[in-house]
N, C-alpha and C positions, 0 to 999 in steps of 0.2 A: 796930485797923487803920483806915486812914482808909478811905473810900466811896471807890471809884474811878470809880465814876459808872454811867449802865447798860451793858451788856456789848455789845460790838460784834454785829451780827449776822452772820447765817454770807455772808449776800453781800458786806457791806462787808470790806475789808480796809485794814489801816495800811499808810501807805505806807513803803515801805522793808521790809515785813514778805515773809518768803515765803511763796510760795502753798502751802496745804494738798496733801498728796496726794491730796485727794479735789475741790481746787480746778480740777482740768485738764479734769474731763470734766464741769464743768457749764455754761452756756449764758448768757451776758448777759441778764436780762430785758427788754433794747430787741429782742433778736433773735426773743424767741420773743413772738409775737400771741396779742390776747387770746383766750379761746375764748370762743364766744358757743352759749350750748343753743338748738338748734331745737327749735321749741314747739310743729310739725308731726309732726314723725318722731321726736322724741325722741335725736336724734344731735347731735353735736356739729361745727361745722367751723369753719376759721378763715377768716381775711379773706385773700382773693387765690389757697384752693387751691379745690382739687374736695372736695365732702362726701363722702358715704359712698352717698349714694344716686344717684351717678354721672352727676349731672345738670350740663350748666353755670351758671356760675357768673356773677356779675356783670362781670367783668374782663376779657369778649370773648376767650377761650380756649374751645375746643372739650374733651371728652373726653383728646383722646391728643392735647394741648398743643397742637395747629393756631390760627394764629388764624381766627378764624370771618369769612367773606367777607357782603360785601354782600349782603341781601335772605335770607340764610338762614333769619330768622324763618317766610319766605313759601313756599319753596322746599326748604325744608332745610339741613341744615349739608353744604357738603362735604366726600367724602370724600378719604382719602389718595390721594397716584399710584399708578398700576399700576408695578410693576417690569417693569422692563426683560429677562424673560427673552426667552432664544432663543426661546420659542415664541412669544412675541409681536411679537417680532424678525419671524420667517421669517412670521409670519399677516401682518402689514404690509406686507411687500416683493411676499407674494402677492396680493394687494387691490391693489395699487398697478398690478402688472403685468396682473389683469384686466382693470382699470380703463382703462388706456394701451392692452389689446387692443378692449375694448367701444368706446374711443373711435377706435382706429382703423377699427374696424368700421362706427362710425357715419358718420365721414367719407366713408368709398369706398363705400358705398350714395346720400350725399347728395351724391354729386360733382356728378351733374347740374343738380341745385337749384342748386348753392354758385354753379356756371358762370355760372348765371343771372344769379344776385343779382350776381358779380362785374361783371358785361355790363351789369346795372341800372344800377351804382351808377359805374363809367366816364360811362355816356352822363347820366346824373343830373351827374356834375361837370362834363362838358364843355359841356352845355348849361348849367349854370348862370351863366354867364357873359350869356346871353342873358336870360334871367331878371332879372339884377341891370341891364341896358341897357333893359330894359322898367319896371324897375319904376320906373330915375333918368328916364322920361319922364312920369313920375305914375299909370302905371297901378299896382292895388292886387296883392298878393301874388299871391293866387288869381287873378286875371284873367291876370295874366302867365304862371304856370303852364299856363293853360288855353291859350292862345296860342302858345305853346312845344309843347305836345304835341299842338293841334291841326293844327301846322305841320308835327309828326312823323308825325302819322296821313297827312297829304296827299301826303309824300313817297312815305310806303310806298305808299298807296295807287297815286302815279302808277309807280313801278316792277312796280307787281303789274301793271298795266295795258299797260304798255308790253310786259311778256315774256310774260306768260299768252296772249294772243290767237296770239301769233307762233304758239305752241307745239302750241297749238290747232288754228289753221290748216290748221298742216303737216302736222300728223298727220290731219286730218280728209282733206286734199290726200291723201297715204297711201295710208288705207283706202280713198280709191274710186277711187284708181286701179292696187289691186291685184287685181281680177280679168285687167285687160289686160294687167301684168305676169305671169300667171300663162298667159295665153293667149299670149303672146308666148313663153313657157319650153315650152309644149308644143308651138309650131310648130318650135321648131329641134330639126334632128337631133342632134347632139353632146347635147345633154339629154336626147330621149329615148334613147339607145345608153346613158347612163351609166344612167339609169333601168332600164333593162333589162337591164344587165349585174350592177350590186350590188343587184337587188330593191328598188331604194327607196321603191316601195309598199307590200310589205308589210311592211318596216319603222316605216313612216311610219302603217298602221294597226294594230301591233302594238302602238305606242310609245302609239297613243290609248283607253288603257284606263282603268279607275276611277283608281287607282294616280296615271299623270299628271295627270288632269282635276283629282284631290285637290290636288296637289301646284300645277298653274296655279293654284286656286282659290287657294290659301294664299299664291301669290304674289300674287294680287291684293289679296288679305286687308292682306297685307302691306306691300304699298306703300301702301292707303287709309289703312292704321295710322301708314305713314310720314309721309303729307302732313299729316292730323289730329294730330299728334306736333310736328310742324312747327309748325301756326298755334299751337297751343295754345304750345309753349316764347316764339313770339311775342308772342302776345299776354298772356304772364307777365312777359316783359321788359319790353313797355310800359305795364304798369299798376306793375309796381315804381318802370319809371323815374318815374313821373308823381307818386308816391311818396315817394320819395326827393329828388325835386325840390320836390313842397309841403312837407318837413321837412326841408329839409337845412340850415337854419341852426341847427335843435333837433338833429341829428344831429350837425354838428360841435363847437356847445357841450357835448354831451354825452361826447364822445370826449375833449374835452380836458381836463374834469372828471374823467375819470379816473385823471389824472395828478400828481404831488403836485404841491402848489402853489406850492413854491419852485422849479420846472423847468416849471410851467405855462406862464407869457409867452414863453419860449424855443421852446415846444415848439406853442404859440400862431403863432407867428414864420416857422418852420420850414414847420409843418402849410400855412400860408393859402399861403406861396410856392409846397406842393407842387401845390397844389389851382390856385392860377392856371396855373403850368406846364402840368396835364394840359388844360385850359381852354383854355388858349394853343394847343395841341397839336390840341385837337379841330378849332377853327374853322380851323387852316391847314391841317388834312387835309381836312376838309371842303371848304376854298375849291381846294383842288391839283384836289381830285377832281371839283367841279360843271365846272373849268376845262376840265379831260381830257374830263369828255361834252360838252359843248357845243364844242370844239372836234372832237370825234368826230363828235356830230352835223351840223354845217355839212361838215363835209368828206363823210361819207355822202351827203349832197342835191346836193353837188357831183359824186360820181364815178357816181352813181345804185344806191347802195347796198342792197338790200331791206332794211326796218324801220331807219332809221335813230334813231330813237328809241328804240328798244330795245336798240342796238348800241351807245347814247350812256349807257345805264342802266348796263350792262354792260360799259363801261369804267370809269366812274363809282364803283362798287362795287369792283371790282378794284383800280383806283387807291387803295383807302383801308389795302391791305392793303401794309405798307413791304417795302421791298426787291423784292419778285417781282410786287408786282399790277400794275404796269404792263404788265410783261412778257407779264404772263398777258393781260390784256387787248387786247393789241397782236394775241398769236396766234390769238385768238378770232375778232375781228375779220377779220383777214389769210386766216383759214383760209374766211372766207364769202364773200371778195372771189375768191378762186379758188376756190371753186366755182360764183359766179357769173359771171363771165371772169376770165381770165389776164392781160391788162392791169387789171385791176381788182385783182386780187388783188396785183401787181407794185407798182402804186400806196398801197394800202395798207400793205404793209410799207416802202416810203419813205417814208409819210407818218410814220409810228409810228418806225423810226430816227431821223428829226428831230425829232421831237417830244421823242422822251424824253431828246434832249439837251441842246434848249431848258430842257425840266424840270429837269433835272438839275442843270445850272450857273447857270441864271438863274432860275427860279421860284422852286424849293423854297430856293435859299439867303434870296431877300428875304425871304418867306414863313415861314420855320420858324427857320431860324437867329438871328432878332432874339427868338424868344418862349423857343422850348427848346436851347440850346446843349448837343447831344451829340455825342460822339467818335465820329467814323465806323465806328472797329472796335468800340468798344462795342456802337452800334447796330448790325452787324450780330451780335455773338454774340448781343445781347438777342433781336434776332429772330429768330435760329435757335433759340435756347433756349426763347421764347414758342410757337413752330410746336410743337416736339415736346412740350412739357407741354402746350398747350392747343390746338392745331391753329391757326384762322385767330383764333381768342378770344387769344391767347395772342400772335401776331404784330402784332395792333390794338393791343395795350397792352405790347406790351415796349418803345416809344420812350419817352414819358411815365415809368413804371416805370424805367430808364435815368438817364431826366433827377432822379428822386426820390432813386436810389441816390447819384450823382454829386452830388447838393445835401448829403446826410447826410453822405457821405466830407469833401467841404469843410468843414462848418459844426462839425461832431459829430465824428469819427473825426480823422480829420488834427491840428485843433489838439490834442484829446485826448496822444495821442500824443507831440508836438514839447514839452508840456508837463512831462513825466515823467523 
């Protein structure tokens, strides 16, 4: 018989030939890798799995098949997620609602703070205006700051001056001439009959025991707490403003950095007009208001007013507070003119009807209307909604606030909208 040459081996197969029965379950040798002996542990593993000794591998695969994250070497390897059970469901939702109650907790302990900072950072914008006209005459940052809040200190200081004395005065007036109010009460009969008929002595020393004495003390306690309670919120306002006035160009680039950067110049845009608006807002409430005392004042020196400067302060202030401070000032005044005469007091309240007509139709529209364009009924719900969330804090800044709202709705919301 001839050589038929050497004998196939059992991988090769001819072609056309069929596969063995015991051909189906064996494995290509491209499929299976080589095995390489580790010459440490004496085990065996292949290229791209896990050994035997449970360690990773070169191929940046973890253990239980993860790929292995940045810095793991240094840190560790991360672990798998936490599942999603109900109990970590419900431990979540409860952290979250502590969390929302801790924070509301910490709010309404810090409201009075917040008031502050809010109050700061108002009179910080609306002076800033003044700031940026000092600085376009060449003076430097800081000097112009100094200047501005110097200017703020001499205001206060002249209002403290103008009403503290009055107050003083009168009450000093008072107390010495209440002996002879009291001698005068004992000389008429109709007081002593009443005195003697309800005992009102010896109520009146019955009433003067520890018990009340405690109790006046605590009221005195109480109002010194008041007044030092007072200068101190004071004078927190005006070192914030002073504050927020040396860093409010670092305060506003930082606000706006917060923002993503593809809505930043927008928002850029936006932000500087709100910021002029309240600016705009501040100097024509201010100029309404020095306008209302000084015309206060001349007319006080005219009708022979007591403290006309003080009565000028005190319009002044009032006037800055929208919608009612006029008002209010008007009756303050009015109510001093009759009790100083009746023609005096008559004259006053015609002075004050005229005036706040004049205001009304001709002042405040050159004046405010060409800076912050709001709708009358706006402004007043904003006002009545600033009074009851914030009292007179909250009436000072719902015009401006108003004017911000009303910018957003145009610029932001409206086209929004009309787009969809």
């Amino acid at each position: 018989m001839a050589d038929d040459g050497p004998m196939a081996s059992s991988g090769d197969r001819e072609p056309g030939r069929a596969p063995a029965p015991g051909d189906r379950n064996r494995k290509p040798e491209h499929a299976t890798a080589p095995e390489h002996a580790d010459r440490t542990t004496g085990t065996t593993s292949t290229a791209g799995t896990r050994d035997t000794t449970g360690t990773r591998d070169t191929t940046g695969t973890t253990d239980d098949g993860e790929p292995a994250g940045n810095g793991s070497s240094r840190f560790g390897t991360p672990g798998r997620p936490l599942k999603r059970s109900s109990f970590l469901v419900g431990f979540t939702g409860a952290a979250g609602v502590l969390l929302a109650y801790a924070l509301y907790l910490g709010l309404r302990n810090a409201a009075g703070i917040l008031v502050l900072v809010v109050i700061a950072l108002f009179l910080a914008v609306g002076l800033h205006p003044a700031v940026v006209r000092l600085r376009s005459w060449g003076l430097p940052h800081g000097l112009a700051v100094a200047v501005v809040a110097l200017t703020v200190v001499l205001l206060l200081c002249g209002g403290l001056f103008a009403l503290v004395p009055p107050i003083v005065t009168q009450s000093g007036q008072f107390i010495g001439q209440l002996p002879s109010y009291l001698e005068a009460l004992r000389r008429n009969e109709t007081v002593n009959d009443l005195v003697e008929r309800y005992d009102l002595m010896e109520r009146v020393q019955s009433a003067a025991n520890a018990d009340t004495v405690g109790q006046a003390l605590g009221g005195v306690l109480g109002g010194a707490q008041l007044i030092f309670g007072t200068v101190f919120r004071g004078l927190t306002v005006l070192v914030l403003t002073i504050y927020f006035l040396a860093y409010f160009d670092r305060l506003r680039d930082l606000g706006y950095s917060l923002v993503p950067r593809s809505r930043r110049e927008r928002v850029r845009l936006i932000g500087d007009e709100i910021l002029t608006k309240v600016g705009a807002y501040m100097v024509g409430a201010l100029s309404i208001a020095v306008l209302a005392g000084v015309s206060t004042f001349v007319f006080a020196l005219i009708v022979g007013l007591p403290y006309p400067f003080a009565l000028a302060v005190v319009v002044a202030v009032t006037d800055l507070i929208p919608q009612i401070g006029a008002t209010l000032g008007a009756v303050i005044v009015s109510l001093v003119g009759f009790a100083t005469d009746l023609p005096i007091g008559i004259a006053c309240a015609v002075f004050f009807l005229i005036y706040q007509q004049v205001e009304n139709y001709l002042i405040y529209p050159k004046i405010m209307r060409r800076s912050v364009s709001v709708n009358e009924v706006a402004a007043l719900v904003g006002a009545l909604l600033g009074v009851s969330l914030l009292g007179v804090v909250g009436a000072l800044i719902a015009i401006p606030a108003v004017a911000a709202l009303q910018l957003i709705l145009r610029e932001v919301v409206l086209p929004r909208q009309e787009s969809r």
